[in-house]
C-alpha positions in Angstrom: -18.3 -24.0 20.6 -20.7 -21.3 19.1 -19.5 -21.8 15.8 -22.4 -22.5 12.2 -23.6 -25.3 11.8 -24.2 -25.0 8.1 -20.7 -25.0 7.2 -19.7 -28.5 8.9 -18.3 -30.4 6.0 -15.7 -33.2 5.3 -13.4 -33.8 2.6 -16.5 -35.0 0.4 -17.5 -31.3 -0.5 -14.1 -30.7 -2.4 -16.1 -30.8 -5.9 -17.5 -27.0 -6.3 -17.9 -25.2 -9.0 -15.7 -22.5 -10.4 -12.5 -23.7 -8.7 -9.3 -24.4 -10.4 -6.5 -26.9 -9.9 -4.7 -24.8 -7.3 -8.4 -24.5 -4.8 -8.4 -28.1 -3.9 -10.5 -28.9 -0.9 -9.4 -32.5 -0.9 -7.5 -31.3 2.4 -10.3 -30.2 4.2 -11.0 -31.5 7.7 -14.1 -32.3 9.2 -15.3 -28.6 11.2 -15.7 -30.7 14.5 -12.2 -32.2 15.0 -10.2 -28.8 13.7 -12.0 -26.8 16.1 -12.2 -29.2 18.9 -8.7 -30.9 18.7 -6.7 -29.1 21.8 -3.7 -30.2 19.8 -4.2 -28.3 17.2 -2.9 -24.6 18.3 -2.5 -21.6 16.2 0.7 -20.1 16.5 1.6 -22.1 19.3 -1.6 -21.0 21.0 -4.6 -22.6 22.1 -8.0 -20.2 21.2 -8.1 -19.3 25.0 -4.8 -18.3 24.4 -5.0 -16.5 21.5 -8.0 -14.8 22.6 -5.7 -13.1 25.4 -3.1 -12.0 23.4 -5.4 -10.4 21.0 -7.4 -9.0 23.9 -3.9 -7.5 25.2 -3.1 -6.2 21.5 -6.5 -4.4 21.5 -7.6 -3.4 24.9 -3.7 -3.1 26.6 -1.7 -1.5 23.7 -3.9 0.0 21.0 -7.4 1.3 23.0 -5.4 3.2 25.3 -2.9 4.8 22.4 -5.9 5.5 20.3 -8.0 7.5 22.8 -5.0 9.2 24.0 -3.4 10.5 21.1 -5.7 9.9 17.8 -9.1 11.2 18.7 -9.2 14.6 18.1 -10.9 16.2 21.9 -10.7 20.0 20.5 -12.3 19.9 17.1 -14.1 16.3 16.8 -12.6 13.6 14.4 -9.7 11.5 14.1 -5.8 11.9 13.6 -5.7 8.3 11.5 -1.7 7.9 11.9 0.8 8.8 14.9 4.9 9.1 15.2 5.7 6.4 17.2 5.5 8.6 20.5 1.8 9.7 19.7 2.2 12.8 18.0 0.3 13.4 14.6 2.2 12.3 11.7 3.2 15.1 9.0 0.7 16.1 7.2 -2.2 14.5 9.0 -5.6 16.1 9.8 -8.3 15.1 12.0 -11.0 15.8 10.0 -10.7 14.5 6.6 -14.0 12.7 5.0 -11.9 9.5 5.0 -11.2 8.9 8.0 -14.1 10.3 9.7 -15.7 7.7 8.0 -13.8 5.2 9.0 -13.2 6.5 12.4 -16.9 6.9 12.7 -17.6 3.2 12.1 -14.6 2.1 14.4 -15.7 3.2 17.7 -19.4 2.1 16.7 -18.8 -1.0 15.5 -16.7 -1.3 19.0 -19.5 -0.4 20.9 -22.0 -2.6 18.8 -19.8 -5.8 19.1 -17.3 -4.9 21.9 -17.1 -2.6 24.6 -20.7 -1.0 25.2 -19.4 2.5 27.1 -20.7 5.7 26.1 -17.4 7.4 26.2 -17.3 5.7 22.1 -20.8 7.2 21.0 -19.6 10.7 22.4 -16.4 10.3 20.2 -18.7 8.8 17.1 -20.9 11.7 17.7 -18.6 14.7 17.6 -17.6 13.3 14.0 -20.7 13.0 13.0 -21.7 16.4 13.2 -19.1 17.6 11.4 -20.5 15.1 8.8 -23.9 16.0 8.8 -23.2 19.7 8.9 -21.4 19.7 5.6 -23.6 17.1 4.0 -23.7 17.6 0.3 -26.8 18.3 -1.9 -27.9 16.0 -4.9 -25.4 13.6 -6.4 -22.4 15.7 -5.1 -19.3 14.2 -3.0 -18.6 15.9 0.4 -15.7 18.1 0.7 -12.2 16.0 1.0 -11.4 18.0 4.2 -12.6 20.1 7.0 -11.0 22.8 9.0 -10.9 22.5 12.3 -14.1 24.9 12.8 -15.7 22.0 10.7 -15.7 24.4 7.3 -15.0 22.8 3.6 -11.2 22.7 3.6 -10.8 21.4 0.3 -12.6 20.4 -2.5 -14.5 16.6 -3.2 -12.3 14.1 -4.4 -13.4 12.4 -7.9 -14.2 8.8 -6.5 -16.5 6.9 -4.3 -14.1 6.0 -1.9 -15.1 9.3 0.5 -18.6 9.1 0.8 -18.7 5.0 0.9 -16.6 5.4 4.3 -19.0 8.0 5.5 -21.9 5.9 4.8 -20.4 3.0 6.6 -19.5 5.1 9.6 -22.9 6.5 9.7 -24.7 2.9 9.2 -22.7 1.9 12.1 -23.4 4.9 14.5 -27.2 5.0 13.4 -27.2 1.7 14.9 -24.9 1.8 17.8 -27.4 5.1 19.2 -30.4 3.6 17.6 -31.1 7.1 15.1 -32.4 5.4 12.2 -32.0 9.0 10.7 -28.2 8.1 10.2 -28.8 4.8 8.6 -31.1 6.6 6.2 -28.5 8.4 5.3 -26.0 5.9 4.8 -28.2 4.3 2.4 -29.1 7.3 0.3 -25.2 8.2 0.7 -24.3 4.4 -0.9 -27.5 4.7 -3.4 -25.8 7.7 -4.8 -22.3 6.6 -4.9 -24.0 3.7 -7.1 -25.6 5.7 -8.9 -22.0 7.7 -9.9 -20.3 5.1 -10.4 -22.7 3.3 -12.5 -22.3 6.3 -14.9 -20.4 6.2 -18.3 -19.2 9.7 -17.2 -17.5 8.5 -13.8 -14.6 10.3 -13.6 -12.1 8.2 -11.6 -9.7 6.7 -13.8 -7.0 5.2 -11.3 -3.5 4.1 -12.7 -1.7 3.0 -9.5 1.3 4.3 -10.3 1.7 2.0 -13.8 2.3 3.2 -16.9 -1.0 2.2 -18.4 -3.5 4.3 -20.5 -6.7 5.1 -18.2 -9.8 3.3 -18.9 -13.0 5.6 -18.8 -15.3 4.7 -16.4 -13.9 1.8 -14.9 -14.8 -1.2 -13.5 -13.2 -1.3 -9.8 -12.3 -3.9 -7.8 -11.7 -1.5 -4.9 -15.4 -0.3 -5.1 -17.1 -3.0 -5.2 -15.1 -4.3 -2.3 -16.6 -1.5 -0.1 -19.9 -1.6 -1.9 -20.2 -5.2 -0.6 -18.5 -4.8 3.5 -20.7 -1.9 3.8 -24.1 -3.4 2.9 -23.3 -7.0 4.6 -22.9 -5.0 7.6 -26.5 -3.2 7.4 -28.0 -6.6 6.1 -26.9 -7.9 9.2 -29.8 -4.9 10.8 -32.3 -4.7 8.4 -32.9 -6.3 5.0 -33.6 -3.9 3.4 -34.4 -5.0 -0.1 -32.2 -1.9 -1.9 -29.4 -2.1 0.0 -29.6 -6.1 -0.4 -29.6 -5.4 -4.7 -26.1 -3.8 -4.4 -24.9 -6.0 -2.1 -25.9 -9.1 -4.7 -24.1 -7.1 -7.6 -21.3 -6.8 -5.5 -21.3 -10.3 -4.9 -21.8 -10.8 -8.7 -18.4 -8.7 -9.4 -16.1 -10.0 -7.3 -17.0 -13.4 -7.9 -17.8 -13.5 -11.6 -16.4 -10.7 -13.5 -13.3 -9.4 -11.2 -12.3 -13.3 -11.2 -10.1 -14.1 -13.7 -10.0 -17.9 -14.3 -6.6 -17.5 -16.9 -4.6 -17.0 -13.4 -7.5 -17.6 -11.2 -6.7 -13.9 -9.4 -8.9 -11.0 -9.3 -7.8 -8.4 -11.7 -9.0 -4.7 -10.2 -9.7 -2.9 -13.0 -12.1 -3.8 -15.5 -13.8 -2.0 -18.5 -16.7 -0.1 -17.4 -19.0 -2.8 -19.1 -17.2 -5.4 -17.0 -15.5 -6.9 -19.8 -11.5 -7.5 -19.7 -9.8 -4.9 -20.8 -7.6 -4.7 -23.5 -4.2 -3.1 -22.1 -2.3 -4.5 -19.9 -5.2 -3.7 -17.2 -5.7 -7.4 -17.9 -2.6 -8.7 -16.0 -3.0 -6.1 -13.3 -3.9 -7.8 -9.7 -3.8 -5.5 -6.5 -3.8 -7.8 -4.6 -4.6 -6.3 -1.3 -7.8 -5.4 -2.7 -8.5 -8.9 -3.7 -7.3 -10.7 -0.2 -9.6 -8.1 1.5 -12.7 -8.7 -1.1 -12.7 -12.5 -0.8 -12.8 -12.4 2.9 -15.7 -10.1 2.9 -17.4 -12.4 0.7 -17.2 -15.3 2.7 -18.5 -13.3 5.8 -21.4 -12.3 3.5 -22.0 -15.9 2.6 -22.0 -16.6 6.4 -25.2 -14.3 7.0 -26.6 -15.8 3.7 -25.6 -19.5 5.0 -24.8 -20.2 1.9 -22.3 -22.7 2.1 -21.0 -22.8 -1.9 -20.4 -19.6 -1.9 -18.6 -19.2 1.4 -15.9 -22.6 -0.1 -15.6 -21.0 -3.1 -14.0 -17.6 -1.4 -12.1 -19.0 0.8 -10.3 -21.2 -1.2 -10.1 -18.3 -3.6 -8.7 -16.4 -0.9 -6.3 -19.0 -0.3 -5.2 -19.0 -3.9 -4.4 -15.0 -3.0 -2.4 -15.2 0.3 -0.3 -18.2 -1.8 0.5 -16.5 -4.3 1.0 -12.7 -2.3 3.6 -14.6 -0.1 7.0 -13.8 0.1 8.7 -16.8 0.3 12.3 -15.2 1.2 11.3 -12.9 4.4 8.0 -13.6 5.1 4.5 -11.2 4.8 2.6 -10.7 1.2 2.8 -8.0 -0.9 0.1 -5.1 -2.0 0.1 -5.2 -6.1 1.1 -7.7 -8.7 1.2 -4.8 -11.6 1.9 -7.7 -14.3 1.0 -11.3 -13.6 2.5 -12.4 -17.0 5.9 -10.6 -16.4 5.7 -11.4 -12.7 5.9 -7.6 -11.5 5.3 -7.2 -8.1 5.5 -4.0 -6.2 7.8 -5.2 -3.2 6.5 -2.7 -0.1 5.0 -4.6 3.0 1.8 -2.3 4.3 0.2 -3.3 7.8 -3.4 -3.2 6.5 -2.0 -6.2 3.5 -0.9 -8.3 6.8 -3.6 -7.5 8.8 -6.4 -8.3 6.3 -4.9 -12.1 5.6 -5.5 -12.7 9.6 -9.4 -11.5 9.2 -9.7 -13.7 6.1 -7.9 -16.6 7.7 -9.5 -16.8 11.4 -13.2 -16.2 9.6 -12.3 -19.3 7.2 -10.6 -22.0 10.0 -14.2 -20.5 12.1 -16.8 -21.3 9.7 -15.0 -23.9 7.4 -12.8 -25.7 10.0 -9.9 -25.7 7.1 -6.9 -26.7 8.7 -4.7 -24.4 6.0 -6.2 -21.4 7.5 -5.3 -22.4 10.9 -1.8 -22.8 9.7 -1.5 -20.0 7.8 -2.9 -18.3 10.4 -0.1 -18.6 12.3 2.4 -18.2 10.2 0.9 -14.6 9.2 0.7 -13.7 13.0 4.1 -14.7 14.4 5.7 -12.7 11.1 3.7 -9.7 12.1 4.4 -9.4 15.2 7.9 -9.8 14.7 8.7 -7.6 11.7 5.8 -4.8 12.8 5.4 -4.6 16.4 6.7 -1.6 18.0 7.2 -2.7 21.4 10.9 -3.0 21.3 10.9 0.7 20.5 8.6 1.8 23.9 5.4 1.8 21.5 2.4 -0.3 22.2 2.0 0.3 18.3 2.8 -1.6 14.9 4.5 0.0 11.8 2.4 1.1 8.6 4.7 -0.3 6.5 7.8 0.4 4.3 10.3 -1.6 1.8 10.4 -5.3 1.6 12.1 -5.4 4.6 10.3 -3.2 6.9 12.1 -3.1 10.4 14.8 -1.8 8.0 13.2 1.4 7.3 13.4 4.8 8.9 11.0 6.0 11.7 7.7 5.3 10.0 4.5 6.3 11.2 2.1 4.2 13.4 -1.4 3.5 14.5 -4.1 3.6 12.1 -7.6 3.3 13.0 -9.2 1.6 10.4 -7.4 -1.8 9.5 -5.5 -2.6 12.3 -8.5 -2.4 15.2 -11.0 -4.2 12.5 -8.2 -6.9 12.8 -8.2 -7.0 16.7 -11.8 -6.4 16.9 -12.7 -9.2 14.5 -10.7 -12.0 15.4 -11.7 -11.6 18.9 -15.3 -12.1 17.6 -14.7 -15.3 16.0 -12.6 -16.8 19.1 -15.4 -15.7 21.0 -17.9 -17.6 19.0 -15.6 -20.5 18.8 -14.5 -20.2 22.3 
């Protein structure tokens, strides 16, 4: 098994700090016999096993859709959603500065990691140039949207969110062709977006939908969730001693100031000095965002080796996927809007149910928890009952709908962003484990 060996630990390292009555560790089993116990299956299936069914999800079903219908051939960039037969979804362009990003990153990080075939840098690089050719000057966003010439379509959103995607995109690329010019840019791209956001005058004052006065300047959850997956990644290349600053603040965040110990959930917004706010902000958990953040902090505390840290995550994230779970039908929710009034919105999204099988495989890999080998399969055998599309002639899963899901109208499809980072990075871990 090429699994750490600084994470092996028994049911003696339950005390850590920080943890409340519902992150017990008491149940933990030593790394050794949960990864080596051929009795022990996940959903059924041995890791060989598993292995091939992801490798058929990935490589069989959603490789093939993807370069056939959501790569843009024409114009460069990405259609990010589908109808079920492969046609663009209403609405959808190719080359918005969202999903270029994240297209970008995709088809490097699958040549980094993956499948090392040049047909994925000539795809990255097509993007790219419609990136670099539009790039913004000083501490401005680039456009929203291109037209299909590769022109500004439409004006620069007011958050982060854009340009953090581009810059992970481009970190990846930059090293996936080995252009150091693109990783330079990433980095002035995220030093930038820090630099915005850092502001008293950052404009982005999300509600989600609730009927909640907006703060000024927020703190975000959702930020510092991409500040943090984006700079692990580059640390991972090059520690650089800049990039490594953010990512330590954005360790700091998520793990001391988003945390709130009164329901031991992270709350997503926060005053812009990090303090709790004093609406009802304060009893507001997205909890997407916070399944997606813990996980990405125990992969950080994997290339740090720090063992503490990496515990204290993932039964953190543990706490989340317990609490996000529906025990009626099955999959977790995307926002708790009121933890005190129990408010939950009641839609099931893909990327939700994706993100808990990223979180899960990386802590049953490095922490050899049996709960995360359970819940593992329990996540996996609802998704691929309630959002596989193979019974409708598509090799492709839902992006969501209602509670129910498979109740819903013809929904859209694909997505190149969550759902192959799923694929991609489970099969990483069985392949270190395997």
């Amino acid at each position: 098994m090429k699994r750490r060996n600084f994470l092996i630990a028994t049911a003696g390292t339950a005390a850590l700090t920080g943890i409340g009555c519902h992150s017990n560790l008491s149940d933990q089993e030593n790394l050794s016999s949960a990864l080596l116990d051929n009795n022990k299956k996940i959903a059924g299936f041995s890791l060989s096993e598993l292995y091939e069914k992801l490798s058929s999800h990935f490589y069989d079903d959603f490789l093939p859709f993807f370069l056939k219908y959501m790569v843009n051939y024409k114009d460069g960039g990405f259609y990010p959603y589908t109808e079920w037969d492969g046609k663009p979804g209403s609405g959808v362009k190719s080359q918005e500065s969202w999903w270029l990003g994240r297209g970008i990153w995709m088809v490097s990080f699958l040549y980094n990691n993956l499948k090392r075939e040049q047909e994925f840098l000539d795809i990255g690089e097509r993007a790219v140039k419609i990136i670099i050719k539009n790039k913004p000057e000083g501490d401005s966003f680039w456009h929203k949207s291109f037209t299909p010439e590769g022109n500004p379509a439409e004006p620069p959103s007011d958050h982060i969110y854009d340009d953090l995607f581009i810059a992970e995109g481009l970190a990846e690329f930059g090293i996936a062709s080995g252009d150091k010019q693109y990783i330079e840019l990433a980095k002035q791209t995220i030093l930038k977006c820090l630099r915005i956001y850092d502001s008293p005058e950052y404009k982005h004052a999300p509600t989600y939908g609730l009927n909640i006065e907006p703060l000024k300047a927020p703190g975000i959850l959702g930020h510092w969730m991409v500040f943090l997956v984006v700079t692990t990644q580059m640390l991972k290349y090059n520690d650089d001693s800049e990039i490594k600053v953010i990512n330590d603040r954005a360790v700091d965040a998520i793990m001391n100031y988003f945390y709130n110990p009164e329901f031991e959930l992270l709350n997503e917004i926060l005053n812009h000095d990090m303090s709790r706010p004093g609406n009802d902000f304060s009893q507001f958990v997205y909890i997407g965002h916070a399944m997606e953040s813990l996980w990405m902090v125990m992969w950080e505390a994997d290339r740090r080796q720090d063992k503490e840290l990496f515990n204290t995550a993932a039964q953190r994230f543990r706490r989340h996927v317990e609490v996000a779970w529906d025990d009626v039908y099955g999959g977790v929710y995307r926002s708790l809007n009121h933890v005190g009034k129990n408010i939950w919105e009641l839609d099931k999204q893909m990327w939700t149910q994706v993100e808990i099988m990223v979180g899960m495989l990386l802590a049953f890999e490095y922490g050899g928890f049996d709960w995360a080998r359970e819940w593992y399969g329990k996540m996996y055998l609802y998704f691929v009952k309630n959002f596989s599309l193979n019974k409708h002639n598509s090799p492709m899963w839902l992006l969501g709908g209602s509670r129910l899901p498979w109740d819903e109208p013809r929904q859209g499809t694909g997505a190149i962003y969550h759902l192959p980072r799923w694929m991609m990075m489970n099969l990483l871990s069985l392949e270190r484990m395997g």
